[in-house]
C-alpha positions in Angstrom: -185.1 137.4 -61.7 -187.0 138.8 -64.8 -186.6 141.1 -67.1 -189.2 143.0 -66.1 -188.4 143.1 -62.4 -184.9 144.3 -63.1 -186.2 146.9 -65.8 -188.7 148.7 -63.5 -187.7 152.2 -63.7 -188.6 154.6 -66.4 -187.1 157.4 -67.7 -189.0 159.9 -71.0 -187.8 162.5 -72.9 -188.5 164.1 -76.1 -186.4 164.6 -78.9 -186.5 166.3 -82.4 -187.4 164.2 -84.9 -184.5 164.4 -86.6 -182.4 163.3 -83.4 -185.0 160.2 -83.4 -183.9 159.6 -86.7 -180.3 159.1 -85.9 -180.7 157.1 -82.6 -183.1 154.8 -84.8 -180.2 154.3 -87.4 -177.7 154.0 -85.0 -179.8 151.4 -82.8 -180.3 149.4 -86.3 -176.1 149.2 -86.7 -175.6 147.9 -83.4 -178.3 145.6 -83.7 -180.4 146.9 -80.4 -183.8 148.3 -79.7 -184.4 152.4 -79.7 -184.6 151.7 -76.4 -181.7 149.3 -75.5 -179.4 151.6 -77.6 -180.6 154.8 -75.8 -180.1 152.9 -72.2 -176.7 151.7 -73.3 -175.9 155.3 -74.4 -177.1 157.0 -71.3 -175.3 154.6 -69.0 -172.2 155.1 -70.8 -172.4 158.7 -70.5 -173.2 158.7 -67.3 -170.1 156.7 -66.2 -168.0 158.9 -68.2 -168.9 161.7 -66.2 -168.4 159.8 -62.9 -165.1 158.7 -63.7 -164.0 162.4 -64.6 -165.4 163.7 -61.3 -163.1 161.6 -59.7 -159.9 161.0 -61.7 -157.4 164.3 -62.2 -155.7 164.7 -64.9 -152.5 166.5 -65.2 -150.2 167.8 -67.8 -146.4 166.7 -67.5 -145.9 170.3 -66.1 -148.2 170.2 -63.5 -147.3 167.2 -62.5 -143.9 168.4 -62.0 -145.3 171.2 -60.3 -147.4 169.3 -58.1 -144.1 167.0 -57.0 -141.9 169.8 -56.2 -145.0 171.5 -54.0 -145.3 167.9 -52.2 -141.2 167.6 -52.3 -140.4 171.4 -51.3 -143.0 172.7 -49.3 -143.1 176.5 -49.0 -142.5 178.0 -45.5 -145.6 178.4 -43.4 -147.4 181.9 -44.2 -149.7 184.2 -42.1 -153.1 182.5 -43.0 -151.5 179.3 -42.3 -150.4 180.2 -38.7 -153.5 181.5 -38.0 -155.6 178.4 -39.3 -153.5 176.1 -37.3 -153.4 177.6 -34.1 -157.6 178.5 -35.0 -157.7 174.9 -35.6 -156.0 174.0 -32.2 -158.2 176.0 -30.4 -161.3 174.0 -32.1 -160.1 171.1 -30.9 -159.2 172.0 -27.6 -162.6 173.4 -26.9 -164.5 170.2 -28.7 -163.0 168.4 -25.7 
C-alpha cells in the first residue's frame, strides 16, 4: 500500500505564528517534516489521554482503602435493600 493511500485523511488548524515557530524548530531537532512532527505529536497525545481514561490511579492510601472496602464490606443499607429487591422485581417482570 502507498503512502498516499494510507495518509488520506486531513486534519487543519491554525496556530500563532509564534507556536509555528516552535513546532518548526522542534520538527528540525527530531529530523521530521512540520507535518510528520505535528502527526507524531497529536497521536501521542491522543493515546495519552486514552490510556488515562482507562487506567486508575491510586495513592497508597486509597488503595488501602479500596482493599479493606473489597475485604470488609459494610452492612447492607436502606438504598441498598431497596435497589435489590427493585432490581428483582425488574427481572422478574422482563421474563
Amino acid at each position: 500500500m502507498s503512502t498516499q493511500a494510507i495518509r488520506s485523511a486531513r486534519i487543519e488548524a491554525r496556530i500563532s505564528p509564534e507556536m509555528l515557530t516552535v513546532v518548526k524548530r522542534a520538527a528540525e531537532i527530531q529530523g521530521r517534516s512540520v507535518s510528520d512532527f505535528v502527526v507524531a505529536a497529536a497521536q501521542e497525545a491522543a493515546q495519552r489521554t486514552i490510556e488515562e481514561t482507562a487506567i486508575i490511579r491510586l495513592s497508597v492510601e486509597d488503595q488501602r482503602l479500596m482493599m479493606d472496602a473489597v475485604l470488609n464490606p459494610p452492612d447492607p443499607n436502606e438504598a441498598l435493600h431497596k435497589a435489590f429487591e427493585a432490581h428483582k422485581r425488574l427481572v422478574a417482570e422482563s421474563r
